[in-house]
C-alpha positions in Angstrom: 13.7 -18.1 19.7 11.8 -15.2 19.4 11.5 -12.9 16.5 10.2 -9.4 17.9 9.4 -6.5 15.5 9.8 -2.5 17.3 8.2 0.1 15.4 9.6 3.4 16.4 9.0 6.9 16.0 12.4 7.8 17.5 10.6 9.4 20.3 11.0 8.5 24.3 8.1 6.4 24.5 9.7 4.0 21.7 13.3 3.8 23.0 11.3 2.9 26.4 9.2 0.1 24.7 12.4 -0.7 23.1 14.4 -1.6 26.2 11.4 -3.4 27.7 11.8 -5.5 24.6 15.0 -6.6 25.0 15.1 -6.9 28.8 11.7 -9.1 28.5 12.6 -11.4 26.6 16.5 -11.8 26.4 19.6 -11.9 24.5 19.9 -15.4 24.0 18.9 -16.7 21.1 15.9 -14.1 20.0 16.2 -11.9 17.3 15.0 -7.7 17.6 14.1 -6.0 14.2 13.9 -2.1 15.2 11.4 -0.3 12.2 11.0 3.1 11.1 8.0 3.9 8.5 7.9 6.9 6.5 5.3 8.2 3.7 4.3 11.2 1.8 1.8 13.8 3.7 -1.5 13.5 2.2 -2.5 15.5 -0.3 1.4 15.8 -1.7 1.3 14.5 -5.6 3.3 11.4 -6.7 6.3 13.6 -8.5 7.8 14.9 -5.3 10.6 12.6 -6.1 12.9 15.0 -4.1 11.2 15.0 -1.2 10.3 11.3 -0.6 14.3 11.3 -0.6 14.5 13.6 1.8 12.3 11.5 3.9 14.3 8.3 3.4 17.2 9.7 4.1 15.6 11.7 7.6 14.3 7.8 8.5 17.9 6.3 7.9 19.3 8.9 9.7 17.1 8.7 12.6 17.4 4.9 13.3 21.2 5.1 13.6 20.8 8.1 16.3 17.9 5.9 18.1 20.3 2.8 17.8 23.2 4.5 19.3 21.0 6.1 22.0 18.7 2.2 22.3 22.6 0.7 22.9 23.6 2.7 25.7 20.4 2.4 27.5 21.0 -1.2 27.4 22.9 -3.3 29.5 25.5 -6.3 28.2 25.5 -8.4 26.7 23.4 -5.9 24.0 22.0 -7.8 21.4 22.7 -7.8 17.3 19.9 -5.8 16.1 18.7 -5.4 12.8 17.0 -1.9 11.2 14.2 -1.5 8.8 13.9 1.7 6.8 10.3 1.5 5.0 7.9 3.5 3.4 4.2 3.1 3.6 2.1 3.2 6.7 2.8 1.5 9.8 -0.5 -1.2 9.6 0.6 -1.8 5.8 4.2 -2.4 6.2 3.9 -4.7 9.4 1.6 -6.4 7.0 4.1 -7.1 4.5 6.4 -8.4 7.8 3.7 -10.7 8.4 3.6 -12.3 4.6 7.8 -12.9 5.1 9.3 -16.3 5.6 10.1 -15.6 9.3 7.2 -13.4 10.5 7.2 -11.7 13.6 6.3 -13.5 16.5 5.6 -10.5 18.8 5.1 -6.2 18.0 6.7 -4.3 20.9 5.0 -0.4 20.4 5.3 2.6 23.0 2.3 4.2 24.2 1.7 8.0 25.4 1.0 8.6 29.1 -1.5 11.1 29.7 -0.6 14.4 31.3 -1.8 14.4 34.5 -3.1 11.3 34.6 -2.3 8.0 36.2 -3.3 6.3 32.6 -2.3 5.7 29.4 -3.7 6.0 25.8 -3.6 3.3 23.3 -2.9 6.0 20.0 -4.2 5.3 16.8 -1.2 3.6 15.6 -1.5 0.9 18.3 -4.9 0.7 17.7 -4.6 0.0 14.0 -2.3 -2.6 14.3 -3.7 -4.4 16.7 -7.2 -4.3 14.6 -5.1 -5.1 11.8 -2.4 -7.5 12.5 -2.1 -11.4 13.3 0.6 -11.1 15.5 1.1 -10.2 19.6 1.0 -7.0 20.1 2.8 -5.6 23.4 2.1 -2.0 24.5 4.3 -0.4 26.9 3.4 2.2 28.5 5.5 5.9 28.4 6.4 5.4 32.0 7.1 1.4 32.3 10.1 0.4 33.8 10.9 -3.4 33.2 10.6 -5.4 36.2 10.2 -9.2 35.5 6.7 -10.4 35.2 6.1 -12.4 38.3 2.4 -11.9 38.5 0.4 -11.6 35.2 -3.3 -10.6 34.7 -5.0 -12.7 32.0 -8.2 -11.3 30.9 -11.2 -13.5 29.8 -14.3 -13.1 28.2 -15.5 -16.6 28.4 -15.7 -19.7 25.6 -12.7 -21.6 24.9 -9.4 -20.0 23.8 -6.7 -21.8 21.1 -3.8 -23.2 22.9 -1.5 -21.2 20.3 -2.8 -18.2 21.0 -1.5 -17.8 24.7 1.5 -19.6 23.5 3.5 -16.4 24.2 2.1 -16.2 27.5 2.5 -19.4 28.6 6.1 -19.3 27.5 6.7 -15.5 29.5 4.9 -17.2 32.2 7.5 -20.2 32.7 10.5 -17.9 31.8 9.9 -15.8 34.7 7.9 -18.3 37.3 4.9 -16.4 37.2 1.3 -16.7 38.3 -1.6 -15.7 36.7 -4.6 -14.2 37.7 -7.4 -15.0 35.5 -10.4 -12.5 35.1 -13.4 -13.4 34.2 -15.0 -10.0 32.6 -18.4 -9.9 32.9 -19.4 -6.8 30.2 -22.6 -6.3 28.9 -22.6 -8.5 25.7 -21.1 -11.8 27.4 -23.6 -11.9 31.1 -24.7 -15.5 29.9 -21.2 -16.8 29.8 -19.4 -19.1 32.1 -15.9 -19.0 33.2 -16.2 -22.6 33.4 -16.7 -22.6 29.4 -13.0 -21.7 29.0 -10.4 -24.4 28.9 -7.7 -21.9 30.5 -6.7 -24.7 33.0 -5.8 -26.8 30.5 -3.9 -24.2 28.7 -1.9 -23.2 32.1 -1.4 -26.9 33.2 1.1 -26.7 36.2 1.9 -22.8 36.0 0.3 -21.6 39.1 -3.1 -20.0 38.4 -6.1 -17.9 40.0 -9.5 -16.9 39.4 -12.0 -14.1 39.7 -14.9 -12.5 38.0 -15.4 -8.5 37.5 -18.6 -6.8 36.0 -19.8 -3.3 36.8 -20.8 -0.7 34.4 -17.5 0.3 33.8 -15.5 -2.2 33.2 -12.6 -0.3 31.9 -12.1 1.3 35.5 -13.0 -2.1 37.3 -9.5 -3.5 35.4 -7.6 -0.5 36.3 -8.0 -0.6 39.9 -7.8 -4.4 39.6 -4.6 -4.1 38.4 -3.3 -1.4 40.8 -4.7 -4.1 43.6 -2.7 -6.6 42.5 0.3 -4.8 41.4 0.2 -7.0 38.2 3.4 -6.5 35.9 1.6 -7.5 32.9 -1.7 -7.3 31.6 -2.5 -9.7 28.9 -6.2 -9.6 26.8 -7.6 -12.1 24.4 -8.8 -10.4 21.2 -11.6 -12.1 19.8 -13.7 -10.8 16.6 -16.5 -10.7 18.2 -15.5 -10.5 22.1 -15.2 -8.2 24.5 -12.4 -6.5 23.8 -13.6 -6.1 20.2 -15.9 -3.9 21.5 -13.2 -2.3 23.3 -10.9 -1.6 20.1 -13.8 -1.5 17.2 -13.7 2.1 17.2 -12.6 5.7 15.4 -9.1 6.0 15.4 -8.8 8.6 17.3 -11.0 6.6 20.4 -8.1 5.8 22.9 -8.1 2.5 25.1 -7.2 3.3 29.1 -5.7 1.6 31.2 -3.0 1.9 34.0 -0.2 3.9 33.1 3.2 1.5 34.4 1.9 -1.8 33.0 2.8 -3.1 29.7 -0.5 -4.9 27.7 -0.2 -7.5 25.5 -2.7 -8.2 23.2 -3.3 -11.8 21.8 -4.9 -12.8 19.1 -7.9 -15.4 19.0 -7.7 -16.9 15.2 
């Protein structure tokens, strides 16, 4: 069973990550928390006791409007969904999801497509939580539309990887008889590394498998037109303190991560 956490905003971009949720991974037996946050504007003093109201209120409000629309969208059976009304900032109250009992075992967050272009940008809420959090984090891009992930793109860094942390994977992987493309990213902090340091094959065992190193200068437009190539339906990244993709998120919050604009990214993380 699955326990999967949505933020939302109650924009389009979340009711879209929302339905690749549920379609991904099922009604049987997982369990969909849908999340709204809310908090004070900066700068407003602690006595506006009227208007943090206001704002719980708007945030109930809006989650039975997004349910209702979230329902439709969906087809049957629709699953029993539970809402979260909270107040504090995204990063802090998936945080205090995190301490529960049952934690979340995945994040499921929208992502804003780029006008004009065929990418998409990893916002600063994304960003922060996956900086910030111990969970999976799946990011699905504004203009995703769920197909079943038969071939998934697994990118590598190189050195060995816990076999818990592509537990998810491997278990989206035999769910939907998958393959997976391993890449070997050669960047410009990891050129001494070996693909053979990894112990990926071990990790995959009998689900079908394939390798391939990429390097370049930019390796961020390398992956994107690896994964138009291959027409991957899910691109899944280790995140690792002090890897490569570190590098990649260990920014401002306003730096954006790009890649392409129809395929979800899930980020795991290396303990």
């Amino acid at each position: 069973m699955a326990n999967v956490l949505i933020p939302t905003d109650f924009s389009d971009n979340a009711l879209n990550a929302a339905i690749y949720a549920v379609r991904l991974f099922g009604t049987n037996g997982n369990h969909f928390t849908v999340l709204n946050c809310y908090s004070m504007p900066h700068g407003r003093a602690g006595g506006f006791r009227n208007f943090d109201d206001m704002l719980a209120e708007d945030s109930a409000e809006g989650l039975v409007l997004f349910m209702e629309k979230l329902r439709d969208r969906l087809p049957e059976p629709v699953p029993a969904f539970e809402t979260a009304s909270e107040q504090g900032l995204l990063v802090d109250v998936i945080k205090r999801f995190e301490a529960d009992q049952v934690p979340p075992d995945v994040i499921v967050q929208g992502t804003q497509g780029a006008s004009g272009l065929k990418r998409i940008l990893i916002g600063s809420n994304t960003a922060a939580v996956i900086m910030n959090s111990r969970t999976p984090v799946l990011a699905v891009p504004e203009e995703a539309t769920f197909s079943a992930p038969r071939g998934i793109m697994l990118l590598e860094g190189g050195g060995r990887v816990e076999p818990s942390t592509l537990g998810l994977l491997v278990d989206l992987a035999r769910a939907n008889g998958s393959e997976v493309g391993i890449v070997h990213v050669k960047g410009p902090d990891n050129e001494d590394e070996r693909t053979s340091a990894t112990n990926l094959d071990e990790i995959l065992g009998d689900i079908p498998h394939t390798r391939q190193t990429v390097a370049g200068s930019d390796v961020m437009m390398t992956l994107n037109e690896l994964v138009d190539k291959n027409k991957a339906d899910l691109v899944v990244a280790v995140h690792r303190r002090r890897g490569l993709f570190e590098s990649l998120f260990k920014r401002s919050m306003t730096t954006r991560l790009v890649m392409n604009t129809r395929t979800p990214v899930l980020i795991l993380h290396q303990p």
